[in-house]
N, C-alpha and C positions, 0 to 999 in steps of 0.2 A: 450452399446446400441445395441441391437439386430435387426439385418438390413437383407434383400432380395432383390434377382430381381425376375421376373419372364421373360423367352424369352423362344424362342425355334427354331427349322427349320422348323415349318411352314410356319413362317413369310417370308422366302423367296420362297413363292410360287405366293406371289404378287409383282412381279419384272419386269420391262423392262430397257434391259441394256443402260446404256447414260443414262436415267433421273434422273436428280438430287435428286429423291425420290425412291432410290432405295435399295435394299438388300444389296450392301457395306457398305451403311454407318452404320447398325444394326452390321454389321461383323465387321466392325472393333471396333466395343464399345465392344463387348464380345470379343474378341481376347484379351484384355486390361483392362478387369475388374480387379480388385486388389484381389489378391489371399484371397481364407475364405469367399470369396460371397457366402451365399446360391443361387443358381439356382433353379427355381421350372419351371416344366412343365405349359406350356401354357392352359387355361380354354377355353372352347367355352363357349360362351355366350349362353341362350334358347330365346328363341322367346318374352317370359314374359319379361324376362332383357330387351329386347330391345325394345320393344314396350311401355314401360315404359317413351321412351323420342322421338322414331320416328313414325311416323303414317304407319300403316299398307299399305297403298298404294305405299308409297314411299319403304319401302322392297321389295312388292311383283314387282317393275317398278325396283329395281336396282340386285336384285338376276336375274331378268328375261334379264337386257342389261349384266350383266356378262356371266352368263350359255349360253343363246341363240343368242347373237346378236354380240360379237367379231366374228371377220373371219381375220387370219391376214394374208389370200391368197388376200385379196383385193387391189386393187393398185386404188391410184387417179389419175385423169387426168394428173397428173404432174410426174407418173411413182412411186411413194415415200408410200410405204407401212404406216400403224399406221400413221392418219395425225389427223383432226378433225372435227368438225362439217364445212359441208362445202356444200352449197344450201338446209338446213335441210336435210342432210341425214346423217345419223350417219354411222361414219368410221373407222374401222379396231381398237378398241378398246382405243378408248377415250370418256369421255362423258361429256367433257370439254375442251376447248383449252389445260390444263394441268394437269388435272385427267383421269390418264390411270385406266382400266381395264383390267381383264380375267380370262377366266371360272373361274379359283377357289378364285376368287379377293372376292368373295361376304363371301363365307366358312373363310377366311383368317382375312375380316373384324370383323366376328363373334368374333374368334380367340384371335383378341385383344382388343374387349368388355368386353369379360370373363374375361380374363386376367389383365381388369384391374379394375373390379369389384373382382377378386378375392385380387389385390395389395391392394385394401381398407380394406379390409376384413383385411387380415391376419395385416394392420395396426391398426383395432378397436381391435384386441386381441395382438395389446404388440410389434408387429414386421415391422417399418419401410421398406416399401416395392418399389421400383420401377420395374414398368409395362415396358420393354421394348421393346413395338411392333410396329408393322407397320401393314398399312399405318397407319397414325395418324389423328388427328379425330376435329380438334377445329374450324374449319371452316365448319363442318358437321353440318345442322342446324338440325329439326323433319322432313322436307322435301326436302331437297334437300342436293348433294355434290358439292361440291367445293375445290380447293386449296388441291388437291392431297388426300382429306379426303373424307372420304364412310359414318362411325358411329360414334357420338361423343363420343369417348372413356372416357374422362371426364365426362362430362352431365350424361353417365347411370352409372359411380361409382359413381357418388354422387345421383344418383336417386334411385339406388339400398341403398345404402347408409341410406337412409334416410324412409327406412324398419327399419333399428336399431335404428338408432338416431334423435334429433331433426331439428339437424342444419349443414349445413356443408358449406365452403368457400372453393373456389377455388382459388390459384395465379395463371396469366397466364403471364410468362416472356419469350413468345417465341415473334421473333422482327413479328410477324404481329399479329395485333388484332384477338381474336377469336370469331370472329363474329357470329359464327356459338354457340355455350355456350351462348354468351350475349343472342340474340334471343330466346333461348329455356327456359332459364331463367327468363326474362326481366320482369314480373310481378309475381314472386314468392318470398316470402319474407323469403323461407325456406334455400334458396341459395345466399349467397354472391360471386359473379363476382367482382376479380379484374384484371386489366390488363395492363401491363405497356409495351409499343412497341413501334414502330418506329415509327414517325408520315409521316402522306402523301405516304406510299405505302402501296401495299396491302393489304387487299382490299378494303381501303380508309373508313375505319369506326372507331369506335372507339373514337370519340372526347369527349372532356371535359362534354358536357352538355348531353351526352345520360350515363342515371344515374337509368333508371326505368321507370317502368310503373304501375302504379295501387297500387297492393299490394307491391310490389317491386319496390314501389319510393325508391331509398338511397339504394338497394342492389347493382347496379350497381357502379363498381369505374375506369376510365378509365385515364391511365394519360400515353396521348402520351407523348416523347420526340425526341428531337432535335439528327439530325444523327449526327454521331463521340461521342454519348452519354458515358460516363464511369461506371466505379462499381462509384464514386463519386455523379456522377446522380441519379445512380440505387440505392443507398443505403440512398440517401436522401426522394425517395420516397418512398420506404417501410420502412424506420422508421418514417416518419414524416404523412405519408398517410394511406399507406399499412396496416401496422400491426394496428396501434391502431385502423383503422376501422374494423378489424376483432377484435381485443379485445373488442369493443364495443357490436358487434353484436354477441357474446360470440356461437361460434359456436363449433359442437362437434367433428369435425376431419374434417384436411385441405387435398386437392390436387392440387398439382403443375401439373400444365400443363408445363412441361419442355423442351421448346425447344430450342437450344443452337444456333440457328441462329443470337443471339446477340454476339457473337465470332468473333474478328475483320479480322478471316479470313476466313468469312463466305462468299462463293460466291453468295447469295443474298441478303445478312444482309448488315446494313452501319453501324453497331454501333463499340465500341473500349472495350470491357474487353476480358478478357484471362482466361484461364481457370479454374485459385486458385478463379476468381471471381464468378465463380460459384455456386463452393462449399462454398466461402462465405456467400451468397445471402441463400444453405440453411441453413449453420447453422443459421443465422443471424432467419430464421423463425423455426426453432427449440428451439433455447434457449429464444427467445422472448415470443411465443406462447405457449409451452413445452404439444402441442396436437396430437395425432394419426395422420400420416403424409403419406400418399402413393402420390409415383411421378410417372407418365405419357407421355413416350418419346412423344414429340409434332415435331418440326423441328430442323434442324441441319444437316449442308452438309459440312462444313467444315474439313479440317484436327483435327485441334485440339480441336474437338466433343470428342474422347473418352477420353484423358488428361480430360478434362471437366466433363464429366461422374465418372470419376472413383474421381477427386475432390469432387464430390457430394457425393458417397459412404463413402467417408474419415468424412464425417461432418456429415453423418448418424450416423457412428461408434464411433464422440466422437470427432475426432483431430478438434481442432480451432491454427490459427496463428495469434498470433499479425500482426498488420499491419497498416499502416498507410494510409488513405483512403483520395483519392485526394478529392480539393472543387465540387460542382457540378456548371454548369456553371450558369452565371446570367441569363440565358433563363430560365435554371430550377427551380430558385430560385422565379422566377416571377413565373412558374407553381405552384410550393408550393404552394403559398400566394391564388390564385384562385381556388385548387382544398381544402383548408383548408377552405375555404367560401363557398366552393358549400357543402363539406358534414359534414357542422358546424363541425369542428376541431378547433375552437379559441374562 
């Protein structure tokens, strides 16, 4: 099975040291990648790619706080450089309690739009592809950032995407809902959103009954779980949810929103799989689905992110392990039974 990544050292041009969303954790996945990766150069996205999913004001408002409005000579009242929003006056490059910027934060976010518009691409011609850039993008709505994210790097592959094709579905298994995809989506019935995360944190969206709007009742599929969750969970709901709502809705190439904060030694995550479970999780949507696949670094701060990553790679290229997959618990067994009733599965 013929597999990619795409990265490059651009991506660490968008970096402040200490934040948990920074250019180490990109470093240590490529120090680690399993040898025979193709590498491919990082894509800038054009203006067309992006405006395809964010409204023009909201670029010309966030290239203009990166380029001209960081100073990080600025100190606040409390002596403490880089702080936040703080009496509405924007400070020293942040433009959220936890979405840093600078100058070339906007150029960067381009960077890996492209890039991961290009990971689709080279997956509709034959070659499984993962985008691994930063910052990441799923909490990125058409107007606004959030949650460490600028551009939804998902939303405009699949919007570019859908230039070629009819249909396309997105998994998102990073442990916070991508709130920022569901919205951009939510009444389009050309994109299927599914998303299975940690319930009750960040950014507190995501619940059972928010499933669509309009044209896109039933595109929407959200199935929080219970923290200390397992591959046992995770694998009950995408066999029994997951996948067969994408086989219904017979779409024409999938993206993983991949962020590995569900790793139980994730310093924000609460949930319990390891790293083979990752790469289980894609074979499990490989061999199921057996569709044009590009994946989408989303979160993941953990140690054992690249173990993780390079898991994925191994399931791109073909290896699967027997293995015995624990129950999921009866919380999630009662999730089953309700999210099979909300989007008729029985």
């Amino acid at each position: 099975m013929k597999c990619s990544a795409i990265t490059g050292p651009v991506f660490a041009q968008h970096n402040r040291t200490g934040h948990v969303e920074c250019q180490d954790r990109l470093s240590s996945i490529i120090a680690r990648l399993p040898s025979g990766i193709p590498i491919h150069e990082p894509v800038i996205a054009n203006r067309e790619d992006v405006l395809r999913v964010h409204h023009p004001g909201y670029l010309k408002w966030l290239e203009h706080q990166c380029v001209q409005n960081v100073d990080y000579s600025y100190l606040d009242e409390f002596g403490c450089s880089g702080g936040y929003f703080a009496q509405n006056t924007f400070i020293a490059g942040f433009i959220d309690p936890n979405t840093y910027i600078n100058p070339l934060s906007y150029e960067v976010a381009l960077y890996a739009a492209g890039s991961s518009i290009a990971a689709m691409e080279r997956a509709l011609d034959g070659e499984n592809c993962f985008a691994l850039v930063r910052p990441p993008g799923h909490h990125a709505a058409a107007d606004w950032a959030m949650g460490f994210c600028l551009l939804n790097n998902s939303a405009i592959a699949a919007v570019n995407a859908l230039t070629h094709v009819d249909r396309v579905a997105i998994i998102d298994w990073d442990n916070h809902h991508g709130n920022g995809t569901q919205d951009i989506f939510l009444g389009d019935d050309r994109v299927l959103y599914c998303s299975v995360h940690e319930e009750d944190v960040f950014p507190h969206t995501g619940s059972f009954e928010e499933t669509g709007t309009g044209a896109g009742q039933g595109y929407t599929v959200n199935a929080p779980l219970q923290r200390g969750s397992t591959i046992g969970d995770y694998h009950a709901i995408f066999s029994e949810i997951i996948l067969p709502v994408i086989e219904r809705s017979k779409p024409d190439c999938v993206i993983i929103s991949a962020g590995q904060d569900i790793l139980s030694d994730d310093p924000i995550g609460n949930m319990a799989l390891v790293p083979a479970d990752i790469g289980y999780l894609a074979g499990l949507v490989l061999d199921s689905l057996n569709l044009p696949l590009a994946l989408v670094l989303e979160g993941g701060y953990g140690p054992s992110q690249p173990e993780a990553v390079a898991s994925i790679f191994s399931a791109l290229k073909g290896a699967r392990t027997q293995r015995e997959i624990p129950l999921p618990f009866q919380n999630t067994r009662s999730r089953l039974a309700l999210l099979k009733k909300i989007h008729r599965l029985t």
